[in-house]
DRENDO-1510 file (C-alpha; in Angstrom, 1 decimal, always signed):
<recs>
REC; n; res; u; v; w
REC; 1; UNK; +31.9; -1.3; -5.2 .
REC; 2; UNK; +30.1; -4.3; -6.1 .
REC; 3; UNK; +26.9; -3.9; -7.9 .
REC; 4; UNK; +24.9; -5.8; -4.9 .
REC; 5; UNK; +26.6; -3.5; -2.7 .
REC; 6; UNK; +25.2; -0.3; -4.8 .
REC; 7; UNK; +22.2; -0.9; -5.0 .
REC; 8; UNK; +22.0; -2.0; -1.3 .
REC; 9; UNK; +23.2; +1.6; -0.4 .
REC; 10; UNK; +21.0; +3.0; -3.3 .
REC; 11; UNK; +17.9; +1.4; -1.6 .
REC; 12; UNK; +19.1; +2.6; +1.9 .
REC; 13; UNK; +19.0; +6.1; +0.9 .
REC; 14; UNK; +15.9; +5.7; -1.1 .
REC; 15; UNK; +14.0; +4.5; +2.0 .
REC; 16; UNK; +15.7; +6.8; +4.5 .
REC; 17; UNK; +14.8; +9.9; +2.0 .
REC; 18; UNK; +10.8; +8.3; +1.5 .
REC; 19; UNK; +10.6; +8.1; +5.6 .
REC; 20; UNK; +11.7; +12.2; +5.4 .
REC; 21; UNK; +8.7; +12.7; +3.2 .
REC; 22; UNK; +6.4; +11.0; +5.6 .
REC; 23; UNK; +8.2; +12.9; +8.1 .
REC; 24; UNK; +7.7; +16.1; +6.3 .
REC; 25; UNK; +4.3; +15.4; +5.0 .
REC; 26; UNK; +3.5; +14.7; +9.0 .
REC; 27; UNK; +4.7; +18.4; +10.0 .
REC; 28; UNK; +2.8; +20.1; +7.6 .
REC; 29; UNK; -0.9; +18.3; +7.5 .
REC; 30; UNK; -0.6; +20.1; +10.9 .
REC; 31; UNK; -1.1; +23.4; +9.6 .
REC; 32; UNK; -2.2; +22.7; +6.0 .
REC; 33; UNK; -5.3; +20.5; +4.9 .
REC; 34; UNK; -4.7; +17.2; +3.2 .
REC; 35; UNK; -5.2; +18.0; -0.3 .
REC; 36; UNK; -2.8; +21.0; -0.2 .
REC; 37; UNK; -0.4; +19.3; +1.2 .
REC; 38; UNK; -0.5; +16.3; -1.1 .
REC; 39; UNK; -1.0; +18.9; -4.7 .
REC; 40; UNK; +2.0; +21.1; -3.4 .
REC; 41; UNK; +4.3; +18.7; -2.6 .
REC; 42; UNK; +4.2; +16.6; -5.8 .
REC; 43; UNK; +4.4; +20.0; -7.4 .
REC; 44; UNK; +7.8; +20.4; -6.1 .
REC; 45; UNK; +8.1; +16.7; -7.1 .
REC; 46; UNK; +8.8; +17.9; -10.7 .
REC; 47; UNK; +12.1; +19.5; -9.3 .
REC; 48; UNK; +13.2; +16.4; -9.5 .
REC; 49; UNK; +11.6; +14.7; -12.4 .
REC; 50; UNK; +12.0; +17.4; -14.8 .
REC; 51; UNK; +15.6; +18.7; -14.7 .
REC; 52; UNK; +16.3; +15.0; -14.9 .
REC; 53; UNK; +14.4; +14.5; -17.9 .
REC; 54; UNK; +16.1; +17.6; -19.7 .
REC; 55; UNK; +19.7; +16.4; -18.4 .
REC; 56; UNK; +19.3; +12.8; -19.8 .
REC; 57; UNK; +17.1; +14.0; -22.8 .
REC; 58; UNK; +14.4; +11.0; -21.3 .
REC; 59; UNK; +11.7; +12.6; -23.1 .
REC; 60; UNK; +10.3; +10.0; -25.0 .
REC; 61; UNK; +10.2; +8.0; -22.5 .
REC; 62; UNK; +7.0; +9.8; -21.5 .
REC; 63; UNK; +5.2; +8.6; -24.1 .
REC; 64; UNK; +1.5; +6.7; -23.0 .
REC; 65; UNK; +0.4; +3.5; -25.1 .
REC; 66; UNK; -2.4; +2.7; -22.5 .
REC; 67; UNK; -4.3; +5.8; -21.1 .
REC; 68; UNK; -6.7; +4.3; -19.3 .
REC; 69; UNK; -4.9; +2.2; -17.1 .
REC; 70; UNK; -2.5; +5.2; -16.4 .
REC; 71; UNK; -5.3; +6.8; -15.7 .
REC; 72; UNK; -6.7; +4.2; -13.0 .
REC; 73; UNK; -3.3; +4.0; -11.8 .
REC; 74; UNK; -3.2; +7.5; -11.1 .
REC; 75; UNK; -6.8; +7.6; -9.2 .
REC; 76; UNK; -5.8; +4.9; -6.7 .
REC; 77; UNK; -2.8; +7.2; -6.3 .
REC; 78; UNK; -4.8; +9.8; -5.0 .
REC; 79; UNK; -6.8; +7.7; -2.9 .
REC; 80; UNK; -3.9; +5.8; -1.0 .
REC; 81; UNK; -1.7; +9.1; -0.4 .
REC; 82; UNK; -4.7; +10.7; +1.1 .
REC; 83; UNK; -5.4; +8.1; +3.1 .
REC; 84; UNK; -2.0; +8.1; +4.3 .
REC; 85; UNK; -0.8; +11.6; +4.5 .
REC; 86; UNK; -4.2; +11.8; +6.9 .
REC; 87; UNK; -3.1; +9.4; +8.9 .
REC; 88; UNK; +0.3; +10.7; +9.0 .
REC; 89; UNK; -1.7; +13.6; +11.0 .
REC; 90; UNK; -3.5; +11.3; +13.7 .
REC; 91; UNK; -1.1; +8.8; +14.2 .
REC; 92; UNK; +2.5; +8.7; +15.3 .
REC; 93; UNK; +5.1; +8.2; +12.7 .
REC; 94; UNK; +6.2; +4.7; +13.2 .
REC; 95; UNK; +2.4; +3.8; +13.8 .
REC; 96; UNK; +2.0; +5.0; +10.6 .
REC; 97; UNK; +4.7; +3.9; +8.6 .
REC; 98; UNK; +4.7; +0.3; +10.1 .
REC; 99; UNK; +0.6; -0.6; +9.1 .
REC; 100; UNK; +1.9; +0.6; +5.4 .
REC; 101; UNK; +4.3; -2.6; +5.7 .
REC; 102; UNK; +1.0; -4.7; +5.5 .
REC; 103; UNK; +1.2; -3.5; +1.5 .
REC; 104; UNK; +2.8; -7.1; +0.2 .
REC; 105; UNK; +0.3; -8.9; +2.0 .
REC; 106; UNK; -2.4; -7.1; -0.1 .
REC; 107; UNK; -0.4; -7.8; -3.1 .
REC; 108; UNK; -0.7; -11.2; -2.7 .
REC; 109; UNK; -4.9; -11.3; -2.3 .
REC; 110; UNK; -4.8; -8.9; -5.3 .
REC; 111; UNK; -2.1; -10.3; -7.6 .
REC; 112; UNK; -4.2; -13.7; -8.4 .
REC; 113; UNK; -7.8; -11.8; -9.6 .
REC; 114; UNK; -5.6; -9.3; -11.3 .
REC; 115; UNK; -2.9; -10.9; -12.7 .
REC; 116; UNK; -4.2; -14.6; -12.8 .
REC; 117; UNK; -1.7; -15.7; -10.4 .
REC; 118; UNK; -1.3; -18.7; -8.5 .
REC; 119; UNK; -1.1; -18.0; -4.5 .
REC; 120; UNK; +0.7; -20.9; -3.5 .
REC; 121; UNK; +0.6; -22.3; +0.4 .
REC; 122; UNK; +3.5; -20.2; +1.3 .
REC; 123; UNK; +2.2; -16.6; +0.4 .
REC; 124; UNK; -0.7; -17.9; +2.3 .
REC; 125; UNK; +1.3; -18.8; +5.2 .
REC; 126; UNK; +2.3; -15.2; +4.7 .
REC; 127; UNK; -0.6; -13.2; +4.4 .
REC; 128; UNK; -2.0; -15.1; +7.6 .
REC; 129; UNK; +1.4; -13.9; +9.2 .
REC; 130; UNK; +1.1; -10.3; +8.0 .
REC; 131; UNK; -2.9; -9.8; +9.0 .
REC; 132; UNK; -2.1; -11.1; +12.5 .
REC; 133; UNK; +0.9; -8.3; +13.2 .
REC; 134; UNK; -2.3; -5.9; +11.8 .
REC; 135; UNK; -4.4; -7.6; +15.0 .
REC; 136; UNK; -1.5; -7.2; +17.4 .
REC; 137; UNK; -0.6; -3.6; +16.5 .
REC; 138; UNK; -4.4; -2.5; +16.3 .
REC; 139; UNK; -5.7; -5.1; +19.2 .
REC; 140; UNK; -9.4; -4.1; +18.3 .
REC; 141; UNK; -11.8; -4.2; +21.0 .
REC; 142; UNK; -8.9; -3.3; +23.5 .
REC; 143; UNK; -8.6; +0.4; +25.6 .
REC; 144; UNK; -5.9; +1.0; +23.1 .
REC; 145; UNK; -8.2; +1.1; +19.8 .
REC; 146; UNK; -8.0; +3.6; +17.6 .
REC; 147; UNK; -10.1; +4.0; +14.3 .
REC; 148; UNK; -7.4; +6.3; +13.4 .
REC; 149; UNK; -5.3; +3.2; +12.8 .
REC; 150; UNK; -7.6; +2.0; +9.5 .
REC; 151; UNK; -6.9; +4.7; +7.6 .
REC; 152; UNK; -3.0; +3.7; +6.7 .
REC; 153; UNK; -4.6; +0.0; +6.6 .
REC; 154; UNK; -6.8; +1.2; +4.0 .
REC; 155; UNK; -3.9; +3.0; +2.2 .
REC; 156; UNK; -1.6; +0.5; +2.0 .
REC; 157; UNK; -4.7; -1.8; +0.1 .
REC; 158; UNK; -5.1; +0.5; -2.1 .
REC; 159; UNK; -1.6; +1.0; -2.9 .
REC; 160; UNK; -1.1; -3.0; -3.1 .
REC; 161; UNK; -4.0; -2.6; -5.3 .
REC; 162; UNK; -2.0; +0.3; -7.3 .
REC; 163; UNK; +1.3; -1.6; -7.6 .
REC; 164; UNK; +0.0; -4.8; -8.5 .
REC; 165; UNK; -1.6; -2.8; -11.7 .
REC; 166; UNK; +2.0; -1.4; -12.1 .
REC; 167; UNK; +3.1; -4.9; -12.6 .
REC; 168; UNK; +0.4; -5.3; -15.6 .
REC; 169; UNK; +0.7; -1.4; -16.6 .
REC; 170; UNK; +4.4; -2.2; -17.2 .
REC; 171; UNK; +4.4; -4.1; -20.0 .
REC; 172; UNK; +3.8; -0.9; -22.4 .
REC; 173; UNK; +4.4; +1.9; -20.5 .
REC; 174; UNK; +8.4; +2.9; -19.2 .
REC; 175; UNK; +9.2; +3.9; -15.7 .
REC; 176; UNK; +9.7; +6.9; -15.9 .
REC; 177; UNK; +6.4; +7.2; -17.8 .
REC; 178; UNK; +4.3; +5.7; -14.6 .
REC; 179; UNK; +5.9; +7.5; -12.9 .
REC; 180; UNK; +5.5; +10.9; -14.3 .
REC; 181; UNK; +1.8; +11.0; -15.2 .
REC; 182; UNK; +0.4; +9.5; -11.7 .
REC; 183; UNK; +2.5; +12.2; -10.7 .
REC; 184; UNK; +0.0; +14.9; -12.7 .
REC; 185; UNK; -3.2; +13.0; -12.0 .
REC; 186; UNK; -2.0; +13.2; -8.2 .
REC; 187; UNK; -1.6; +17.0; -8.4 .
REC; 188; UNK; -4.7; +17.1; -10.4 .
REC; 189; UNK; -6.7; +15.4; -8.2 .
REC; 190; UNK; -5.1; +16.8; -5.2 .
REC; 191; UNK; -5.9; +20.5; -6.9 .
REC; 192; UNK; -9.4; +19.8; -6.9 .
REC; 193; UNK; -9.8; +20.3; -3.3 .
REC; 194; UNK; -8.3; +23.9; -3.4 .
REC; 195; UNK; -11.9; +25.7; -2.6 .
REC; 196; UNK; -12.2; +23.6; +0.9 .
REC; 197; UNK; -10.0; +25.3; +2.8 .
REC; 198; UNK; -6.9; +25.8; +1.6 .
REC; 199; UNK; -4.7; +28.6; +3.5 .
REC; 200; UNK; -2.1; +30.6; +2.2 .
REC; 201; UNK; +1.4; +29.1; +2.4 .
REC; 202; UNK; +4.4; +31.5; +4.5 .
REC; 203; UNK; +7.9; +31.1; +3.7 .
REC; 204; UNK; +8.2; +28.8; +6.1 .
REC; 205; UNK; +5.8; +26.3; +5.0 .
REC; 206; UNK; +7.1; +26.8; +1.2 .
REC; 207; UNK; +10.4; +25.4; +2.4 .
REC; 208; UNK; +9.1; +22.2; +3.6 .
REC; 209; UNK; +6.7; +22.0; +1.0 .
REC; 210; UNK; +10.0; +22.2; -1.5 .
REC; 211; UNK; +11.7; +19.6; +1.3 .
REC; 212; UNK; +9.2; +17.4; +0.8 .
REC; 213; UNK; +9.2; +17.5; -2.9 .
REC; 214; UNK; +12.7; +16.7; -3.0 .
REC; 215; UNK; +12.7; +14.0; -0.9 .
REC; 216; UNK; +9.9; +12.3; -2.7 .
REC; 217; UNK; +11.3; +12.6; -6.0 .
REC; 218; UNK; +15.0; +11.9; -5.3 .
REC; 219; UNK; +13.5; +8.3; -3.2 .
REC; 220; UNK; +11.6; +7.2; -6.1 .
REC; 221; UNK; +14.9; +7.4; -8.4 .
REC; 222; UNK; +16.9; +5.8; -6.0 .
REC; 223; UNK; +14.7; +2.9; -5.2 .
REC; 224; UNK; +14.0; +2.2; -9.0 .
REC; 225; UNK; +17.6; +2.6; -9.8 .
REC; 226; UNK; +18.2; +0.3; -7.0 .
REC; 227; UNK; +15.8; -2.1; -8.4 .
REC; 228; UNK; +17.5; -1.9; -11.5 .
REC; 229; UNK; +20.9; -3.2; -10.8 .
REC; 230; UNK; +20.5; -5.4; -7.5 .
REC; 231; UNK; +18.1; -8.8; -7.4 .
REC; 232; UNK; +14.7; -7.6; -5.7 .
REC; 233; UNK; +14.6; -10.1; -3.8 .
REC; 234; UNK; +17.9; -8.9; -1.9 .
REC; 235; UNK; +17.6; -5.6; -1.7 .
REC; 236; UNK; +13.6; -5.5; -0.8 .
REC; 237; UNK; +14.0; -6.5; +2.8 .
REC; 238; UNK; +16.3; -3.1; +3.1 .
REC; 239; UNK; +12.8; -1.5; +2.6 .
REC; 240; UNK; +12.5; -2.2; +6.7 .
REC; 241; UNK; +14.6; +0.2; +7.9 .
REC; 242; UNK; +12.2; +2.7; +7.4 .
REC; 243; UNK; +10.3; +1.9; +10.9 .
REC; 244; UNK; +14.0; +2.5; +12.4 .
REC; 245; UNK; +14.2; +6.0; +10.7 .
REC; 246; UNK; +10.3; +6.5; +11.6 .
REC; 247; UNK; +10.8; +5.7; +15.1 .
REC; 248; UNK; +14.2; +7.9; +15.5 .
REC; 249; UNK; +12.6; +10.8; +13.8 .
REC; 250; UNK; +9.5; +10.8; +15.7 .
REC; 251; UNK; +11.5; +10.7; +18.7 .
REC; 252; UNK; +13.6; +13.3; +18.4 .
REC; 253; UNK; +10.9; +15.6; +16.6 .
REC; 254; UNK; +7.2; +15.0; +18.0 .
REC; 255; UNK; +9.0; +13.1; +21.3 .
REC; 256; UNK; +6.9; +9.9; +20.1 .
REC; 257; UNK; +8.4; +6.2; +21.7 .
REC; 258; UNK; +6.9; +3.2; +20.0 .
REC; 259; UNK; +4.9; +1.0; +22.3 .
REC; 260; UNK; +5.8; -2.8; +22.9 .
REC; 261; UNK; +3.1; -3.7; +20.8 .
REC; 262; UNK; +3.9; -1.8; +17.8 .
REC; 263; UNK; +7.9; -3.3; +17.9 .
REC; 264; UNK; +6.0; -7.3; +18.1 .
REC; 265; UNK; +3.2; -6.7; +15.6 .
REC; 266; UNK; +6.4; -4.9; +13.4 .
REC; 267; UNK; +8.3; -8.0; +13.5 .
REC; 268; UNK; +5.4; -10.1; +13.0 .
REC; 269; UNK; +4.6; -8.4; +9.9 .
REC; 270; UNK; +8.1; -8.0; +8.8 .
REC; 271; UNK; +8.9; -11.4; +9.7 .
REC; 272; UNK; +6.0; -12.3; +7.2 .
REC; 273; UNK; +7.3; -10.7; +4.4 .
REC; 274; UNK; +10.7; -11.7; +4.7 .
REC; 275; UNK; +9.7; -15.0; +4.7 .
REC; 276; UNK; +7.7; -14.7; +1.4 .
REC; 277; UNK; +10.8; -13.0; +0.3 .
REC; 278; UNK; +13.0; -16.0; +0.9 .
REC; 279; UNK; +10.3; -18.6; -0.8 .
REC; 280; UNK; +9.9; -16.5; -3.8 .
REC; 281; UNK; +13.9; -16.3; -4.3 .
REC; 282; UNK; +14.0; -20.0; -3.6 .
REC; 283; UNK; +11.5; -20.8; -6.5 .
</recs>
């Protein structure tokens, strides 16, 4: 197997794992308020994160040089997943899963104030691109609006807002580091909603909660490892194939069919990203 090959498949499964999350996340927000189902899932996160630790004696890599940006990082963490695991609860799962593709586009308006970059007239021509799929998938003012549909719009800013200070945050800390402690603030700040409402878990739930978990951690790895081996720039546009797993799942679980609108505003936004894809591995 070639190594462009591996981590081709490597992202595949990372994305088709991260759209189960969602999936799971979606199922139990319907019995279980948004906090609980945020804290307990990244609980069972450290299924994942710690027996791999311990296996590959990865300790060290833990180790925090700048706090305070881990610490930022981890806030906007909170923020974005409740944002989205709430919309995940009003909104179908493709709905849902495709706004979140408008994360890049946000990347681009951030990366220049935050990282002094330079946004050239192509990633222009791309963020035009991707806020006009928003329009055509949200078509405010229409019969069809929802405000339901600003919430993962607001999550996937914040998480462009996030990753772009993982860019910045990685120049001392490790991977696994980032990845661990916004982990902890996550449950932390997740935890803190425990007196509003939380309800006691059944068997049934604690198996989905552990589902979840699973699939969250075991994405993550992939997707970095991914990112390790293959060119980004290859194996990024793979990341799309979530709104096919979204749309099947929702299908065949809630009986959800994605609208026309939602398919043209998809490819609009895909389309958008692709595109500053290609430039950026031209340059």
């Amino acid at each position: 197997m070639t190594p462009m090959l591996r981590s081709a498949l490597l992202m595949g499964s990372g994305i088709a794992l991260l759209t189960a999350n969602d999936a799971a996340s979606k199922y139990l927000v319907q019995t279980y308020p948004v906090g609980q189902v945020i804290c307990l899932r990244q609980m069972a996160t450290l299924l994942v994160i710690i027996p791999y630790l311990t296996l590959m004696q990865r300790w060290d890599q833990l180790r925090v040089v700048n706090w305070n940006g881990q610490f930022v990082r981890g806030l906007l963490f909170v923020i974005g997943s409740a944002f989205i695991v709430w919309s995940l609860g009003e909104l179908p799962l493709a709905t849902a899963i495709t706004m979140l593709f408008a994360s890049p586009v946000f990347m681009v308006l951030f990366s220049a104030p935050v990282l002094g970059e330079r946004v050239g007239r192509h990633r222009w021509i791309a963020v035009i691109g991707g806020f006009a799929g928003v329009l055509v998938i949200m078509r405010p003012g229409g019969e069809a609006f929802q405000w339901a549909l600003l919430m993962p719009v607001i999550g996937a800013m914040v998480n462009a807002l996030r990753d772009v200070l993982t860019r910045k945050l990685s120049r001392t800390e490790t991977s696994l580091a980032i990845l661990f402690w916004s982990n902890i603030i996550l449950m932390a700040g997740s935890a803190l909603t425990a007196p509003f409402g939380w309800v006691a878990v059944d068997g049934h739930g604690a198996f989905w909660f552990v589902a979840a978990g699973l699939f969250n951690g075991l994405a993550h790895f992939l997707i970095i490892e991914a990112l390790r081996t293959g060119e980004a720039s290859l194996v990024a546009p793979i990341r799309y194939t979530a709104l096919l797993w979204a749309a099947l799942i929702g299908f065949v679980v809630w009986g959800e069919l994605p609208g026309l609108w939602l398919w043209v505003g998809a490819a609009v936004i895909v389309g958008s990203n692709l595109y500053m894809i290609r430039v950026e591995r031209r340059r």
